[in-house]
C-alpha positions as CSV (number, residue, x, y, z in Angstrom):
1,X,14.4,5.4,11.8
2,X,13.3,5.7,15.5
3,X,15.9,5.7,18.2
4,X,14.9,3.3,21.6
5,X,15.0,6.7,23.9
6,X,14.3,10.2,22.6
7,X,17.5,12.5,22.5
8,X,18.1,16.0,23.4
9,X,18.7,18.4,20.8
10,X,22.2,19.2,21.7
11,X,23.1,15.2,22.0
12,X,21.8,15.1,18.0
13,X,24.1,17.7,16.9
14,X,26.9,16.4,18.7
15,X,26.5,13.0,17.3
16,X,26.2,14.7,13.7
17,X,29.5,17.1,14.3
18,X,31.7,13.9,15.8
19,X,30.8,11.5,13.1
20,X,33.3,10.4,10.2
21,X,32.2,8.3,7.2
22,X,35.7,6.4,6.5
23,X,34.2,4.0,3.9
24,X,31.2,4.7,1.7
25,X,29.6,2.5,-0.4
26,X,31.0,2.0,-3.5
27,X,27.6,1.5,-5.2
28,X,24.8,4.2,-4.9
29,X,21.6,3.3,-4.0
30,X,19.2,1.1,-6.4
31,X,16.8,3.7,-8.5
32,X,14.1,0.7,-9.1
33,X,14.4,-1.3,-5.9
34,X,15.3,-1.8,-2.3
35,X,19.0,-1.3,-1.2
36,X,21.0,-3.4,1.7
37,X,24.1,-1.3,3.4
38,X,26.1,-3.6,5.6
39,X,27.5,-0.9,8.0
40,X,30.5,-1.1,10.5
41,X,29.6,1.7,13.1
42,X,33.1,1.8,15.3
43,X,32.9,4.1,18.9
44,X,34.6,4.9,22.1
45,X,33.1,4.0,25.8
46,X,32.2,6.8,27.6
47,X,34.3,7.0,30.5
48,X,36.9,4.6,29.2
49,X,40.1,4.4,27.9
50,X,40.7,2.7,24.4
51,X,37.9,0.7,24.8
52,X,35.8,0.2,21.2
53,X,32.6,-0.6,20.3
54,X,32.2,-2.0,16.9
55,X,29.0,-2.6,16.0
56,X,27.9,-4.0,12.9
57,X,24.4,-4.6,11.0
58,X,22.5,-3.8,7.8
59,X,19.8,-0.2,7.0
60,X,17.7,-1.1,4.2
61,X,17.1,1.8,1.8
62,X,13.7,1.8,0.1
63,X,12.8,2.5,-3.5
64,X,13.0,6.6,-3.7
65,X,9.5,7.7,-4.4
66,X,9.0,11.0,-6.7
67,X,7.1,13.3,-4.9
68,X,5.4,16.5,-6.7
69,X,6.5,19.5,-5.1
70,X,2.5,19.9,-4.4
71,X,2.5,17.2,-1.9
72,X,5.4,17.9,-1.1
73,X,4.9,21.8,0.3
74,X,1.8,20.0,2.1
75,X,3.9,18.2,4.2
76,X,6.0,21.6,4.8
77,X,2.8,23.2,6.2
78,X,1.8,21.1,9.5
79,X,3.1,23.4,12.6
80,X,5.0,25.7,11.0
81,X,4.9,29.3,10.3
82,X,4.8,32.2,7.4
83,X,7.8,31.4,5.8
84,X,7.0,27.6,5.2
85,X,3.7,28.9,3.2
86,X,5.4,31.4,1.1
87,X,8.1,28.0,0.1
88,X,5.4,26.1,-0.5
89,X,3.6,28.3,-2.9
90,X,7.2,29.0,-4.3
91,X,7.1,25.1,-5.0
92,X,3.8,24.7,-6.3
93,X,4.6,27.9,-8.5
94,X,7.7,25.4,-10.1
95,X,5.9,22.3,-9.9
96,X,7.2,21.7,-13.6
97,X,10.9,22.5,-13.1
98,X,11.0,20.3,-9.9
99,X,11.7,16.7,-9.2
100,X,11.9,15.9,-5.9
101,X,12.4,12.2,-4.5
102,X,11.4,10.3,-1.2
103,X,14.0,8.2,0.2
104,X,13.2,6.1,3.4
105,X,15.4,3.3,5.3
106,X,15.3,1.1,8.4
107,X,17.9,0.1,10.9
108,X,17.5,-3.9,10.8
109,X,17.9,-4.0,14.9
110,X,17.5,-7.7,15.1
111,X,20.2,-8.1,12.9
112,X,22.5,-5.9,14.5
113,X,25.6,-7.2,17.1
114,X,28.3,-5.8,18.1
115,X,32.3,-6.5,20.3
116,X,34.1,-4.5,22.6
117,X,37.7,-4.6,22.1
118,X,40.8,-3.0,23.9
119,X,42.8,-0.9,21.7
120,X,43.7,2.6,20.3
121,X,40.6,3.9,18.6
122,X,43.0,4.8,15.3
123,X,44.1,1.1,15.5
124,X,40.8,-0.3,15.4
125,X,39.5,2.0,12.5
126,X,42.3,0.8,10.2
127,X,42.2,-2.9,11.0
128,X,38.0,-2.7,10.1
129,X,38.9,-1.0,7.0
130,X,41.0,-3.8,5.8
131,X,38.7,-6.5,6.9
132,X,36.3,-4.5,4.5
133,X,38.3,-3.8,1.2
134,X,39.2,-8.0,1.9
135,X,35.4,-8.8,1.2
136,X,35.3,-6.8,-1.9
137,X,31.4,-5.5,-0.7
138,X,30.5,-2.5,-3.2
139,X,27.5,-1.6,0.0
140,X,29.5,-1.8,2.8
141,X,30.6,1.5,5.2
142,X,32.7,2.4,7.8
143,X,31.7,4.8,10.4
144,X,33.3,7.0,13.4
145,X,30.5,8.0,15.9
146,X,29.7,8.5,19.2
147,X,28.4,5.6,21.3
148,X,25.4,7.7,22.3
149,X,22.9,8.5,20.0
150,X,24.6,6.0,18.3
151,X,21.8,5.6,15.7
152,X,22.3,9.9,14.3
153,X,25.6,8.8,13.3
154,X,24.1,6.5,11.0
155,X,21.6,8.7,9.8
156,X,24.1,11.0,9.0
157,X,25.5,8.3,7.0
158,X,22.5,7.7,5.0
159,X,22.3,11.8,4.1
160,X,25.7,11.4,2.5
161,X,24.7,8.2,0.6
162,X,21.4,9.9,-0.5
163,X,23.4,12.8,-1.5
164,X,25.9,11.0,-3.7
165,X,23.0,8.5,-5.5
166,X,20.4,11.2,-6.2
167,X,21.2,12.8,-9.5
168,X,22.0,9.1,-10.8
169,X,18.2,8.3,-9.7
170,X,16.7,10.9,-11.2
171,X,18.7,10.0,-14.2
172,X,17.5,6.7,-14.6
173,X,13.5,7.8,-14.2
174,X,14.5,10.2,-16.8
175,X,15.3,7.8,-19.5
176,X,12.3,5.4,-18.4
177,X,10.1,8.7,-19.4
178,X,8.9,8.3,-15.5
179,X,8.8,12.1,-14.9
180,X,6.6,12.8,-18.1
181,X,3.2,14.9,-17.2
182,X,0.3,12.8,-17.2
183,X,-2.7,14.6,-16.0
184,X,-1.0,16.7,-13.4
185,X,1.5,14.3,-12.0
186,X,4.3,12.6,-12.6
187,X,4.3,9.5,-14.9
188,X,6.1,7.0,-12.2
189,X,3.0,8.3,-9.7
190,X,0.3,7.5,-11.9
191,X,2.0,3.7,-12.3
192,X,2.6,3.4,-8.4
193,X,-1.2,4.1,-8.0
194,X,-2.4,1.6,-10.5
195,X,-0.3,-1.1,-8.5
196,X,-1.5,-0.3,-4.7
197,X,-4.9,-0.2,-6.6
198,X,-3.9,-3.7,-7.4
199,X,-2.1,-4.9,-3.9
200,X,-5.2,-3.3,-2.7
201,X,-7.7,-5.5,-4.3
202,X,-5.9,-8.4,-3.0
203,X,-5.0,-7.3,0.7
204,X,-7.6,-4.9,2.4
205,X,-4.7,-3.9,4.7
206,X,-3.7,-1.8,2.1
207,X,-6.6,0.2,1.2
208,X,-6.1,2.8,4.0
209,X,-2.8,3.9,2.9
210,X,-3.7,3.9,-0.9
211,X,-6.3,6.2,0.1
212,X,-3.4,8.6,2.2
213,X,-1.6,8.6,-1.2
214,X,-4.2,9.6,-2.9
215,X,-5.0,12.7,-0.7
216,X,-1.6,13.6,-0.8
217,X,-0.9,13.9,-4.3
218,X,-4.7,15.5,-4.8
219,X,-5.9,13.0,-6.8
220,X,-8.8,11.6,-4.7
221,X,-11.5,12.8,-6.1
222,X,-10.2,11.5,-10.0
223,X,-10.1,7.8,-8.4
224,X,-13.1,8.0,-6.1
225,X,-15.2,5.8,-7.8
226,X,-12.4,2.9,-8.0
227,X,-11.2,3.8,-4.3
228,X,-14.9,3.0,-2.6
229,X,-15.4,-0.3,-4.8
230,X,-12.8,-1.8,-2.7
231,X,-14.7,-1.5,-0.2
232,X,-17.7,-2.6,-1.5
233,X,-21.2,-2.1,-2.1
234,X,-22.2,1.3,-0.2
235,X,-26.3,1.5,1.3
């Protein structure tokens, strides 16, 4: 999620310490598939009394990807300092007693619209929450924030979400046997390979990035051979 101006630190943590979630989704997030949240972010105007902002739009939430802690302590290492090697190594050290998943969502900004309204802010907040437990929506939230950065407050939104729907994830790729060792890495890794091996056989757009997930996960060298056939014939 990319803001449209880059924020000061101190304007992130004041978003983060002045946001309330009032309604969270009923539903966690899908373990096998792409989630919609239809959100209701309400704030006040700076510099104006009892003037709201509601806004109102939909963050998808992508498939969680399992990550191995291996790739995962690579990630840790870019710019930072002592202490992030000696995690990582703790992490590679556990790579059998670890699961760790990916999750990754998108404000839909074209879909997003919003009202100004003249009232208390405590009077607004209830009436939205009644307009949502009318529709019955198991994915829908209700969020105090700040008007600016007004996209942190969602964010932290989407922490609490991820928080509530991770150990039912890793639950269901438990029972599909997904988290089984095969050769190294997870079972549900190996599968996601053989299908961008696939996507990339029909779309060359995606043979960059299958190659990224194969460095990542330090498997490029096992699937060399298949990785440079999509390109073709090498002189």
């Amino acid at each position: 999620m990319q803001p449209d101006q880059p924020y000061k630190q101190h304007d992130i943590w004041y978003a983060v310490n002045n946001t309330r979630i009032l309604v969270t989704p009923a539903r966690r997030l899908e373990t096998f598939g792409a989630t919609i949240l239809n959100y209701h972010l309400i704030t006040e105007l700076l510099d104006s009394v009892d003037r709201i902002r509601i806004r109102e739009g939909r963050i998808q939430a992508q498939r969680p990807q399992i990550m191995t802690p291996s790739s995962y302590a690579g990630s840790l290492l870019d710019g930072f300092g002592e202490e992030a090697e000696k995690y990582a190594d703790w992490l590679r050290t556990h790579e059998g007693d670890l699961q760790i998943l990916q999750y990754g969502f998108v404000i839909r900004k074209k879909e997003i619209s919003e009202e100004i309204v003249s009232d208390s802010l405590e009077t607004v907040c209830e009436r939205v929450c009644k307009r949502i437990a009318s529709k019955d929506d198991p994915m829908a939230a209700v969020v105090v924030g700040v008007d600016e950065p007004w996209e942190v407050c969602l964010l932290k939104l989407m922490v609490d979400v991820i928080r509530e729907s991770a150990p039912g994830n890793v639950r269901d790729i438990r029972r599909r046997h997904l988290l089984d060792d095969v050769g190294g890495v997870p079972r549900a890794v190996r599968n996601e390979i053989e299908a961008d091996f696939a996507e990339a056989a029909r779309n060359a757009e995606r043979i960059k990035p299958l190659g990224q997930k194969l460095q990542k996960y330090g498997l490029f060298e096992e699937y060399e051979d298949r990785f440079y056939s999509l390109l073709g014939p090498r002189e």
